[in-house]
C-alpha positions in Angstrom: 0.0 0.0 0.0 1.1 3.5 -0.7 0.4 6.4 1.4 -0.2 10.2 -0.1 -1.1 13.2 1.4 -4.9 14.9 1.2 -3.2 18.3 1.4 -3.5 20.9 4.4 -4.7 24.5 3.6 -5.8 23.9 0.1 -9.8 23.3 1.3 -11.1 24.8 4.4 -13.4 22.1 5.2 -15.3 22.6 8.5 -14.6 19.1 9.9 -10.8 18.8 8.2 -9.7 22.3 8.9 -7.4 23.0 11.5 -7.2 26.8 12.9 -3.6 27.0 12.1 -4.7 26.5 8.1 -7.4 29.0 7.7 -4.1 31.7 8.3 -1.3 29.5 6.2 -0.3 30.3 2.8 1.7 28.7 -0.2 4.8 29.1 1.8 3.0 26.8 4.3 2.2 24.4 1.4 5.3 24.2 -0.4 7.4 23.5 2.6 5.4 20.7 3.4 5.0 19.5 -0.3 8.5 19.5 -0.6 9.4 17.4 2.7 6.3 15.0 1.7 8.7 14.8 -1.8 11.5 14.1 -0.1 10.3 11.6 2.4 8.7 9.0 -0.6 5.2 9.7 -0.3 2.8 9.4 -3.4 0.7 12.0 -3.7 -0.9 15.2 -2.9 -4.2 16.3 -3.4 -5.7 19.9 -4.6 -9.9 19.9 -5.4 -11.9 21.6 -7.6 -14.9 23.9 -6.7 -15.1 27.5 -8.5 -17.7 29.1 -6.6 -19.4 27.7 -3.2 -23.2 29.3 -2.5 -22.5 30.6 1.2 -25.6 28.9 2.6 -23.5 25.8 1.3 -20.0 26.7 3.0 -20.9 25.4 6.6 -20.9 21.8 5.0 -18.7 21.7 1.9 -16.5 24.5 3.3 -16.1 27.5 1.5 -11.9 27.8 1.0 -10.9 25.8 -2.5 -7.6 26.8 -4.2 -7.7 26.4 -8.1 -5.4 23.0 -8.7 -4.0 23.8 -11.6 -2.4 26.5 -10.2 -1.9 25.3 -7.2 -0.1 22.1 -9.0 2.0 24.5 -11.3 3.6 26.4 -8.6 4.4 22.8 -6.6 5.7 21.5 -9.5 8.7 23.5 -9.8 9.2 23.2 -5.5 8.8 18.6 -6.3 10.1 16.0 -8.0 8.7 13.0 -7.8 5.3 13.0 -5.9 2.5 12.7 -7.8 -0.1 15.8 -8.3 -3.9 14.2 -8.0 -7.0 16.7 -8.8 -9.3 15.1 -6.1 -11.5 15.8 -7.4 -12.4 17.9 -11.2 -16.2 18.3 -12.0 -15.6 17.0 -15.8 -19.5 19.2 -16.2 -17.8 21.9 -15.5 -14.9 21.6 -18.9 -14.9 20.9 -22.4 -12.8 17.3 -22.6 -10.0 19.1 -24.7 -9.7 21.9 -22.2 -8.6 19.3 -19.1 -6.1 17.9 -22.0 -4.7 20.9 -22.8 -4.5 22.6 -19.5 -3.7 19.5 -17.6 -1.7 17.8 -19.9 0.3 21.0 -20.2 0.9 20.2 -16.1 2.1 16.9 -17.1 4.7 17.9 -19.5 5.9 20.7 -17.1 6.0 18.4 -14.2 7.9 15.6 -15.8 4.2 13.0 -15.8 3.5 13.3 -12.7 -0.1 14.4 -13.1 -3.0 12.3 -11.7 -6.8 13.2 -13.0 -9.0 12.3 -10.1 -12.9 12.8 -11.9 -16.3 13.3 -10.5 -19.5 13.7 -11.6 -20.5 16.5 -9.4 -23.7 17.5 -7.4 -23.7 21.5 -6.5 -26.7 22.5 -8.4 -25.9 26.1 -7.7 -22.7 25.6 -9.2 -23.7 24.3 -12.4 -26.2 26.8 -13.0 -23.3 29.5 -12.2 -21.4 28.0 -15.0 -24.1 27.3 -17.5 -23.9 23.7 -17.0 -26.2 20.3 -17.5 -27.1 19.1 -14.1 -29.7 17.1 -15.6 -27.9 14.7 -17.7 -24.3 15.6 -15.8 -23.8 11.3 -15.5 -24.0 10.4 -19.0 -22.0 13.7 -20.1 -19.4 12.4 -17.7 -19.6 9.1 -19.0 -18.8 10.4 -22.8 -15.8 13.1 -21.3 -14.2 10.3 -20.0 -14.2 8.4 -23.1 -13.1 11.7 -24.8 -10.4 12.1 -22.2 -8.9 8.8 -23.0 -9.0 9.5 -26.5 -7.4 13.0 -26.1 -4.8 13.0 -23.4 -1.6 11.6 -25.3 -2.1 12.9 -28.4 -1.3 16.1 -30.4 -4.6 14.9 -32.8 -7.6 13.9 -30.9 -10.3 12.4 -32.9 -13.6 11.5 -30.8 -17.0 11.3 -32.0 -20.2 11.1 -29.3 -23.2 12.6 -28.2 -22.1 15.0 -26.3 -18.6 16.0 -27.8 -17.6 15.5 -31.2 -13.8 16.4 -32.4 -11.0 15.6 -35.1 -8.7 17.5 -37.0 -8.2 19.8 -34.4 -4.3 19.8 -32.6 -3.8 19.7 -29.0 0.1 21.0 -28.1 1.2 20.2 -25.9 -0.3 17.5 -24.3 -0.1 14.8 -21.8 3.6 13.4 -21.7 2.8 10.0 -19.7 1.1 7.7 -22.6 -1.3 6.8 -20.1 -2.7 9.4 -18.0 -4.1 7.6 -14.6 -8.0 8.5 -14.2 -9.4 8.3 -11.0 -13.3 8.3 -10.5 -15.0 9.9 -7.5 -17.9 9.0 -6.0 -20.5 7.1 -3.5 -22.9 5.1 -5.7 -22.5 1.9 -7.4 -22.7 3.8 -10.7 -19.6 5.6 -9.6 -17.6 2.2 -9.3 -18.8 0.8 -12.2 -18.1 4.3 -14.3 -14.3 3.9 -12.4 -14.0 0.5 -13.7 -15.6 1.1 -17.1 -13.7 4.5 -18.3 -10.8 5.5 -15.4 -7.5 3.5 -13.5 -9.0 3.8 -9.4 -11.8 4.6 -7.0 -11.9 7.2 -4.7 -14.9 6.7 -2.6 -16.1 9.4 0.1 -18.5 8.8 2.6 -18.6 5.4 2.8 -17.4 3.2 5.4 -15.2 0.4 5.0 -17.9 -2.6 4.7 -19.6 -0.6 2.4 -16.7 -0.1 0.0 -16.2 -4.0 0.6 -19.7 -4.6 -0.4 -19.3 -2.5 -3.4 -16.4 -3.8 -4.9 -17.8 -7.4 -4.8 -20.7 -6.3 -7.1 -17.9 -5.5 -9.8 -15.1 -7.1 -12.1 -12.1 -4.5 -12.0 -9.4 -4.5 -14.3 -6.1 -5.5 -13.4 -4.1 -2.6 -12.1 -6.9 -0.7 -10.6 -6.7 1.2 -7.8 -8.8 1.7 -4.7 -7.7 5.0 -3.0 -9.4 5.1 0.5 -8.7 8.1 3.3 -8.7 7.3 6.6 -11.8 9.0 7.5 -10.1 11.5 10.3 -6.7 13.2 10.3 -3.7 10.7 11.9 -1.7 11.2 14.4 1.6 9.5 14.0 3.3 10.9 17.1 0.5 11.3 19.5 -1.1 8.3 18.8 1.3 6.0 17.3 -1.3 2.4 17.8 -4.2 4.6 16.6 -2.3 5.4 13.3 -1.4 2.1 12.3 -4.5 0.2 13.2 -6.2 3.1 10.4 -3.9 1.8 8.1 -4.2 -1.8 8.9 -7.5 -1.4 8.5 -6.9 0.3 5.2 -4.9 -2.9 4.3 -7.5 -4.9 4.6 -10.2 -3.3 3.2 -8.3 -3.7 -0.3 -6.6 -0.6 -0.6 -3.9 0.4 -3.0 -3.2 3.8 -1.9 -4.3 5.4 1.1 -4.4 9.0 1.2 -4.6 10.7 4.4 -4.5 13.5 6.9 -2.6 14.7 9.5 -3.1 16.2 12.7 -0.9 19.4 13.3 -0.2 22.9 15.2 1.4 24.2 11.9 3.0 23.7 8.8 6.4 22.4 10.8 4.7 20.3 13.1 2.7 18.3 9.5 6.3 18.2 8.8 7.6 16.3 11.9 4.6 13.5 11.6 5.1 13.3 8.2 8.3 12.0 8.9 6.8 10.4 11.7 4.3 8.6 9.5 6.5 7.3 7.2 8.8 5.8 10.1 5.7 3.8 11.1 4.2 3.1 7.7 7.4 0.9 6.7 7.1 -1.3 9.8 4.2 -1.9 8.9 5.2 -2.6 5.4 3.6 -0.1 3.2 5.8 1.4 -0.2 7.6 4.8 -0.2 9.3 6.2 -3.2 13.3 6.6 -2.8 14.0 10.3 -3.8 16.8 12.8 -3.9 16.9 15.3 -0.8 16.0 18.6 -1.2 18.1 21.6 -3.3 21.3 23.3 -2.2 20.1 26.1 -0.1 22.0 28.4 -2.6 19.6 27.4 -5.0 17.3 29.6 -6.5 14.1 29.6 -5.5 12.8 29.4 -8.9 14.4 27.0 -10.1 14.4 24.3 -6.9 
């Protein structure tokens, strides 16, 4: 099992959100992208909402930063950990604009980019952007199929329902041949779309017998993914058992990749129990990614 982060400060969620995040900024962030780099672990997260109705914010949380460029900027501050969009509304973009914009990310972070997918369910939101709610689960169906038709090439040719394109050059574009899709999501449908179209599950909301439950009702490819969170933030130093009975319990449930929270007093405390977490995580067997350390401290900071 691998282990990445759900990233600190990027969503304000009201039952994720720790007070020291609501006042930390991308200096926050970087620093502890870059020692989440260093130390091995797989991913980091960044979500997607553009515009949250306030009477909405006490439950989604109002505080999203944009992931792509969120993911530009930690690009240039990484080197091997993988940047995951957990999750894009694919309602909310024209297939061809998530290759060109994220596949640009790609290229400029050396294919490390991850497409985590949902369908989406903020009404508010879709009528903002001049959206289809109504029919928002077979559009998604048919982008997906377009994505996987457009991310790797210069000339996309799809021809649907929905979306309908050849002839038409896309540079550049996605660097990895195989661009790994992940598919948000709850329902049944939402497995079986993850199976059908994408590379992984991400879940939310469900506990773990339910997931198990789920994923007997379905024949998944080999390869595929199941990326569960932990439910609440870990606490590798505090409570050391409590950690790694969450990820046993992970383990068993089938995951792949875990990715998780921490709990923290500030960005160099998430530090510290990262470090901590990864001490723990291979005892208990779970995979890290052997990386350089970080840049000479005369490096510039643009270019670290």
């Amino acid at each position: 099992m691998h282990i990445g982060i759900s990233s600190p400060i990027v969503i304000a969620h009201p039952s994720m959100c720790a007070d020291w995040e609501r006042d930390a900024g991308i200096a926050e962030l970087a620093r502890i992208a870059e020692t989440a780099d260093r130390l091995g672990f797989h991913h980091l997260t960044c979500s997607e909402h553009v515009a949250v109705p306030v009477d909405s914010a006490a439950e989604r949380g109002g505080t999203y930063w944009d992931p792509l460029a969120t993911f530009g900027f930690l690009a240039a501050r990484t080197s091997g950990i993988r940047l995951a969009t957990q999750v894009l509304v694919l309602g909310y973009h024209h297939p061809l604009e998530i290759a060109k914009r994220y596949g640009t990310l790609d290229l400029v972070s050396g294919g490390r980019l991850i497409l985590g997918l949902g369908v989406g369910s903020l009404r508010e939101e879709f009528d903002l952007l001049g959206a289809e709610f109504a029919e928002r689960g077979a559009r998604a169906d048919e982008a997906l199929a377009a994505l996987r038709a457009a991310l790797s090439v210069d000339r996309p040719e799809y021809h649907g329902r929905y979306f309908d394109f050849e002839n038409m050059l896309v540079r550049p574009h996605a660097v990895q041949p195989r661009v790994p899709l992940w598919i948000g999501g709850r329902t049944r449908r939402s497995l079986r779309r993850a199976a059908e179209f994408g590379d992984g599950w991400v879940p939310f909301g469900l506990a773990l017998g339910e997931v198990r439950a789920m994923l007997k009702s379905v024949e998944l490819p080999a390869g595929f993914e199941l990326v569960l969170g932990a439910g609440q933030p870990l606490d590798p130093i505090g409570a050391p058992d409590r950690t790694a009975q969450a990820l046993d319990r992970l383990r068993a449930a089938g995951t792949t990749i875990a990715s998780v929270g921490l709990t923290a007093t500030g960005a160099a405390d998430y530090c510290d129990r990262l470090a901590a977490l990864r001490t723990l995580a291979t005892e208990l067997g779970c995979t890290f990614d052997d990386r350089p350390g970080p840049p000479p401290e005369n490096t510039p900071a643009w270019s670290r």
